[in-house]
C-alpha positions in Angstrom: 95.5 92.9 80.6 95.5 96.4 83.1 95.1 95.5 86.5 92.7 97.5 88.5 93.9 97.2 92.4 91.7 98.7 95.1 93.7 99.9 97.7 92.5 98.6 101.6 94.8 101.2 104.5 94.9 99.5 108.2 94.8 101.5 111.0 93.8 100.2 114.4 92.5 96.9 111.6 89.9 99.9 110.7 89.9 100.6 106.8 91.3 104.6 106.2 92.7 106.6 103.8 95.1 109.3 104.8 95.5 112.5 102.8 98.9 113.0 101.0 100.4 110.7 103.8 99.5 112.5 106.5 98.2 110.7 109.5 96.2 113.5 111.1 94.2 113.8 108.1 92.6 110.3 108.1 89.5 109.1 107.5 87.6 105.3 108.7 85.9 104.1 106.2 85.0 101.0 107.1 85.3 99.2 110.9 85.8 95.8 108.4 88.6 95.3 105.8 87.5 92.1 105.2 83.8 93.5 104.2 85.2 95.8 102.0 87.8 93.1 100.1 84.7 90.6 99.7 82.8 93.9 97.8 85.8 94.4 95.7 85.6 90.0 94.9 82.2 90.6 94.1 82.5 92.8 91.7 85.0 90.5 89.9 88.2 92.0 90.6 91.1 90.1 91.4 94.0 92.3 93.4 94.0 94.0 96.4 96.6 96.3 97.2 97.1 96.3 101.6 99.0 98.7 103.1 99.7 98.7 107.0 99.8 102.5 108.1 100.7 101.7 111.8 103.6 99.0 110.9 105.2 102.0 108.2 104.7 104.1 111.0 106.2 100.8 113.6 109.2 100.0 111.0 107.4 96.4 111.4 104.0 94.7 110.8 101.4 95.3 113.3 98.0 94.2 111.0 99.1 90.8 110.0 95.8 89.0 111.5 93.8 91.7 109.2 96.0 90.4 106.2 95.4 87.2 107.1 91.6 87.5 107.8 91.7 89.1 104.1 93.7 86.2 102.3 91.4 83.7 104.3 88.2 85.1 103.4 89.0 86.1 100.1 90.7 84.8 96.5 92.3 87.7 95.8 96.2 88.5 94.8 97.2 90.5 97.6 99.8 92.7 97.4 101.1 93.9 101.1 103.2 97.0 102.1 103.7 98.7 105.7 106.6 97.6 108.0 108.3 94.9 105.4 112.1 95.8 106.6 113.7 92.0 107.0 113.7 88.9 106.2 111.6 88.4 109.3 108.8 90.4 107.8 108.3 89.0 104.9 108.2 85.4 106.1 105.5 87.1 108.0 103.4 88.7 104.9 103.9 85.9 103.0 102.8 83.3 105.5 99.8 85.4 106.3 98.6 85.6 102.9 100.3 87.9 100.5 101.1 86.9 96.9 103.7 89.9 97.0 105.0 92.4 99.5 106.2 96.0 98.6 109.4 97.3 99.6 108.9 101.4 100.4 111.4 103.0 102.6 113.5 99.8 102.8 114.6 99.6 99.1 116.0 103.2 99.4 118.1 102.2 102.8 119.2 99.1 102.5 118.9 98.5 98.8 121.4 95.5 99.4 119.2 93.8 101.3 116.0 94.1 99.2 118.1 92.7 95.6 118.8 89.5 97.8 115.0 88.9 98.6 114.4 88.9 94.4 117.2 86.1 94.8 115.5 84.6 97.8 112.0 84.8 97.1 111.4 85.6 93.2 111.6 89.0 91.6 108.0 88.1 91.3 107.1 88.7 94.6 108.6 91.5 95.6 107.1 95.1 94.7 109.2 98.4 94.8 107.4 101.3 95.9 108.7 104.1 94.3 107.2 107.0 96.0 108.0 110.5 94.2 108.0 114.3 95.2 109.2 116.5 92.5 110.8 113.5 90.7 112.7 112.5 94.4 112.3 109.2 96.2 110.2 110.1 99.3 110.7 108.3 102.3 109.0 107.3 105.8 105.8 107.7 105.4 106.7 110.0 102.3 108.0 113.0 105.5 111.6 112.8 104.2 113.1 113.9 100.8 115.7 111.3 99.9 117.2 114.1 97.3 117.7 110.2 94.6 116.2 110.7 91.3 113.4 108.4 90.9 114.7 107.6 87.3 117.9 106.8 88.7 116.4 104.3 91.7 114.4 102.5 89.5 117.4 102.3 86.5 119.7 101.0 89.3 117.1 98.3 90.4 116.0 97.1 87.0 119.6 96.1 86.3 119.1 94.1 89.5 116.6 92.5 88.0 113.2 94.2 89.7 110.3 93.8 87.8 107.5 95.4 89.3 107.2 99.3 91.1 104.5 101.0 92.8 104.8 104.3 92.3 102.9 107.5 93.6 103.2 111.1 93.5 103.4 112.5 96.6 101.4 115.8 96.0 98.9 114.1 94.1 97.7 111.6 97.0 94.2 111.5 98.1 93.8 114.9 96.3 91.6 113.2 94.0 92.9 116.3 91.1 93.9 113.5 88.4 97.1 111.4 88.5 100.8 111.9 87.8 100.7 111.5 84.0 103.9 112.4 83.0 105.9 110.7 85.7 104.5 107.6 84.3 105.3 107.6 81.2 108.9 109.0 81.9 109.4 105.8 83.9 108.3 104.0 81.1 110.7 105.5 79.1 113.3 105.3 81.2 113.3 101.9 82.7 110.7 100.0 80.0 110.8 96.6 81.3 109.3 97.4 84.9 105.6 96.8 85.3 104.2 100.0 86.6 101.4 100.8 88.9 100.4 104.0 89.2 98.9 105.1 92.1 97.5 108.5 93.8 95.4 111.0 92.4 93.0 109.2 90.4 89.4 110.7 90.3 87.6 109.7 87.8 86.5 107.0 85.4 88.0 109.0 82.9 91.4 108.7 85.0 91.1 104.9 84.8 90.6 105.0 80.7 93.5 107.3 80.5 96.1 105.4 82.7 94.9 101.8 80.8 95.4 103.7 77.3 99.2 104.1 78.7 99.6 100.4 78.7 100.7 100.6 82.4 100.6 97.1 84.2 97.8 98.9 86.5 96.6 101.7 88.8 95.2 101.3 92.4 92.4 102.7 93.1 91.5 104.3 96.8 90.1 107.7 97.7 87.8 107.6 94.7 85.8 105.0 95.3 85.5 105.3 99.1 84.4 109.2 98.7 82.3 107.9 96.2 83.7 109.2 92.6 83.6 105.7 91.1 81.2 102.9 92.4 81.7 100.1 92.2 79.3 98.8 89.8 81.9 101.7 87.3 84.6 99.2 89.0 83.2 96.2 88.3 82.9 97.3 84.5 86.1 99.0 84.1 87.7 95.7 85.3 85.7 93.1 83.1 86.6 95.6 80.2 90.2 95.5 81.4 90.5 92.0 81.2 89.8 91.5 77.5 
C-alpha cells in the first residue's frame, strides 16, 4: 500500500505553505487546520503529515492545541514535526494526538539522543526527517548546510534500527517543478529497509503515479493541492487506487 499524506504547516494555528523553507515567502491558506484535515478524511485518506513552522523556528512546540484540535476532530494517523528536541516534546506530541513525531534538526545534533527515543517509545513512532541540499543534511529550518552525506546519516541510523525517513529536497520545495527522483531511489539503494517518504516538489498527478511506481512507502502532498494542481476529488482517487 503507498501512503498518500497531505501535509497541514501551522503558523499563528493558520494553515501555510512556505516556499523552499523560507518564512517570508508564506502563504495562509486556510484560517482552520482542522477544516482542511476533515476535507482530506473526507476524501478517504488516512495520514496527515503536521508540521509546526513557529515551534522549528522556537526549538519547541508552540501549536500543540492545533494538533490536538486535529487528532480530536479527526481519525487520521498524524504524523507531527516542528520543535520535537526532548523528551519533554514528545510526551507533548504524543499526548496531544500524534501517532508519530519526526525528528528534523534534532537527529543531526543530538543523534544520541533520538536512537534512545526508538528504545523508549518504538522505532515505530519516531520519523527521521532527512532534509537534503545537494545530497547534504540541511538543517534549521533547512538555512544551514550540515556538510553529512545524506546516504551516510540515514546508513548510520538504519543500523540503529530507524525505520521510517522523511526526506525532501531542499531546492525542490514548494517549487512545484517535479520531485527529487533520483535522491529517492539512491536512498533506496543505499539504506533499503527504511520506509521512505518523499516529499517536496510534487506537481502533478503524474508526479504521484511516478513516485507510487518507485514502491516508496509514500509522498506528502502540499503546495499542489492548495495552489490547486491536484483536487481533491484527483486525491481522493489516487488514494482509493493506492490502497489496493
Amino acid at each position: 500500500m503507498f501512503q498518500l499524506i497531505p501535509a497541514i504547516d501551522i503558523i499563528n494555528g493558520q494553515c501555510v505553505r512556505l516556499t523552499q523553507g523560507d518564512y517570508a515567502q508564506k502563504k495562509v491558506y486556510s484560517s482552520d487546520p482542522l477544516e482542511v484535515a476533515k476535507a482530506f478524511e473526507g476524501a478517504g485518506i488516512q495520514r496527515l503529515h503536521v508540521v509546526d513552522l513557529d515551534g522549528a523556528k522556537a526549538k519547541t512546540i508552540i501549536n500543540a492545541a492545533v494538533l490536538e484540535r486535529i487528532a480530536k476532530g479527526t481519525n487520521l494517523h498524524i504524523d507531527f514535526g516542528g520543535g520535537v528536541q526532548s523528551d519533554e516534546m514528545v510526551d507533548l506530541a504524543f499526548s496531544a494526538g500524534a501517532a508519530q513525531i519526526t525528528a528534523g534538526s534534532i537527529a543531526v545534533r543530538n543523534p544520541e539522543l533520538v536512537k534512545a527515543w526508538f528504545a523508549k517509545y518504538g522505532a515505530d513512532r519516531i520519523i527521521l526527517g532527512a532534509d537534503a541540499q545537494h545530497e547534504q543534511i540541511a538543517v534549521a529550518g533547512w538555512q544551514e548546510n550540515s556538510e553529512i552525506s545524506i546516504y551516510d546519516f540515514l546508513a548510520d541510523y538504519e543500523k540503529a534500527g530507524a525505520r521510517y525517513v522523511i526526506s525532501t529536497d531542499v531546492a525542490k520545495d514548494g517549487l512545484l517543478q517535479g520531485p527529487s527522483f533520483p535522491l529517492y531511489e539512491k536512498i533506496q539503494t543505499k539504506t533499503p529497509s527504511l520506509h521512505v517518504i518523499a516529499s517536496g516538489g510534487v506537481a502533478s498527478l503524474q508526479d504521484l503515479e511516478d513516485l507510487r511506481a518507485m514502491k516508496l512507502f509514500g509522498v506528502i502532498v502540499g503546495k499542489a493541492f492548495y495552489e490547486g494542481r491536484i483536487s481533491l476529488e484527483e486525491l481522493a482517487t489516487f488514494a482509493k487506487e493506492s490502497a489496493c
